[in-house]
C-alpha positions as CSV (number, residue, x, y, z in Angstrom):
1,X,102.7,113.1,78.7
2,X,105.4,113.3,81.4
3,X,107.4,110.3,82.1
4,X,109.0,109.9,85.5
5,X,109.2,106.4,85.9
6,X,112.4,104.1,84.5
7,X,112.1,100.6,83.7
8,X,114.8,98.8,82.7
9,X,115.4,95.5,81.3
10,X,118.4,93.2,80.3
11,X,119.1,92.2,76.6
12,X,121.9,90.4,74.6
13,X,124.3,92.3,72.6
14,X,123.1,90.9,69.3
15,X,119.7,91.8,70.3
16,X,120.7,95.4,70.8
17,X,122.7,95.7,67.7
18,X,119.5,94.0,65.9
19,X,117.6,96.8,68.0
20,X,119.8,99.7,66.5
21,X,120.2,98.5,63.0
22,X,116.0,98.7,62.4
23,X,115.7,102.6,63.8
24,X,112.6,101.8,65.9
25,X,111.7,104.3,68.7
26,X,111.7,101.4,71.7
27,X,111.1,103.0,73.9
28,X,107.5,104.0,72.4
29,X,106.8,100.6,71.2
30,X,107.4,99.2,75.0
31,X,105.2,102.1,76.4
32,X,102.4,101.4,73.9
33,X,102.2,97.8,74.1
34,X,102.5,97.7,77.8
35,X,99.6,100.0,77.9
36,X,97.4,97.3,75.8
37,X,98.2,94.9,77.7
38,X,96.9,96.8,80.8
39,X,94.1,98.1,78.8
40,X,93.3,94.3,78.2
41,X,93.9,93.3,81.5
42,X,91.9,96.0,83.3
43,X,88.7,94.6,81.0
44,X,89.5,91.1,81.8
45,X,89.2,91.7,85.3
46,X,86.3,94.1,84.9
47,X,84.3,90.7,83.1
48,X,85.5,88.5,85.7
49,X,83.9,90.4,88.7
50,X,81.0,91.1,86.7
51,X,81.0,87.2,86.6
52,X,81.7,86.5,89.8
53,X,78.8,88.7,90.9
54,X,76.4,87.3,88.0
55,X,77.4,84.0,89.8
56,X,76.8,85.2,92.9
57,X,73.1,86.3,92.3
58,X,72.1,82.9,90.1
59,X,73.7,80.7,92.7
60,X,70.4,79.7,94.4
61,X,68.2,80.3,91.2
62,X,67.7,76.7,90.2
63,X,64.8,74.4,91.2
64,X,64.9,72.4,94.6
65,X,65.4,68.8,94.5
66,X,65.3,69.0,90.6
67,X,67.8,66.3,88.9
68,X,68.8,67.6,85.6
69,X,70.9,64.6,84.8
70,X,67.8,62.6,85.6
71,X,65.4,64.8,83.4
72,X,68.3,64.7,80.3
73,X,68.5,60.8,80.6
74,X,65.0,60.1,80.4
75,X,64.5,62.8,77.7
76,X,67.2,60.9,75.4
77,X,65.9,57.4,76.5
78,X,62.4,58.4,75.0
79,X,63.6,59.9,71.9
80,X,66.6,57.2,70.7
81,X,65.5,54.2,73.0
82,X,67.0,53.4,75.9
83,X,70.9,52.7,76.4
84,X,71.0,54.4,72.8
85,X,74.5,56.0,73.8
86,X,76.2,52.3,73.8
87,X,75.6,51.5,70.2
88,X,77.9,54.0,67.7
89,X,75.8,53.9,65.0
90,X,73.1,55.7,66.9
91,X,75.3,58.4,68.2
92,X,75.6,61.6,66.5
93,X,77.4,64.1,68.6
């Protein structure tokens, strides 16, 4: 692969010596993980639009002038008795 782009970053002197002393290619290890991280990224934002447009076609989906809150409230007022949420020793998360 042809590089023709130079990207240059600041370090301490110890941090170079440090550098140095392990014999690590840098320069290939800074090329490969900023590649992963774009890789990641590009995927990321690939899911979020996919998202965004799953969103998009569900947005209207549910049922007119239907209270879920309502329809949860009643459901657990008829199985544990009403106000059962008040007492602890009824509750089980």
């Amino acid at each position: 692969m042809k590089y023709d782009q130079t990207l240059l970053i600041k370090i301490d002197k110890k941090t170079k010596e440090r550098m140095k002393e392990a014999g690590i290619n840098w320069s290939e290890e800074i090329r490969r993980f900023i590649t992963a991280k774009l890789d990641r990224w590009e995927k990321v934002s690939y899911a979020l639009e996919q998202l965004k447009e799953l969103r998009k076609m569900t947005k209207d989906r549910g049922a007119k002038g239907f209270d879920s809150t309502a329809f949860i409230r009643k459901t657990r007022d008829e199985r544990y008795g009403r106000k059962w949420w008040k007492t602890k020793t009824n509750y089980s998360p």
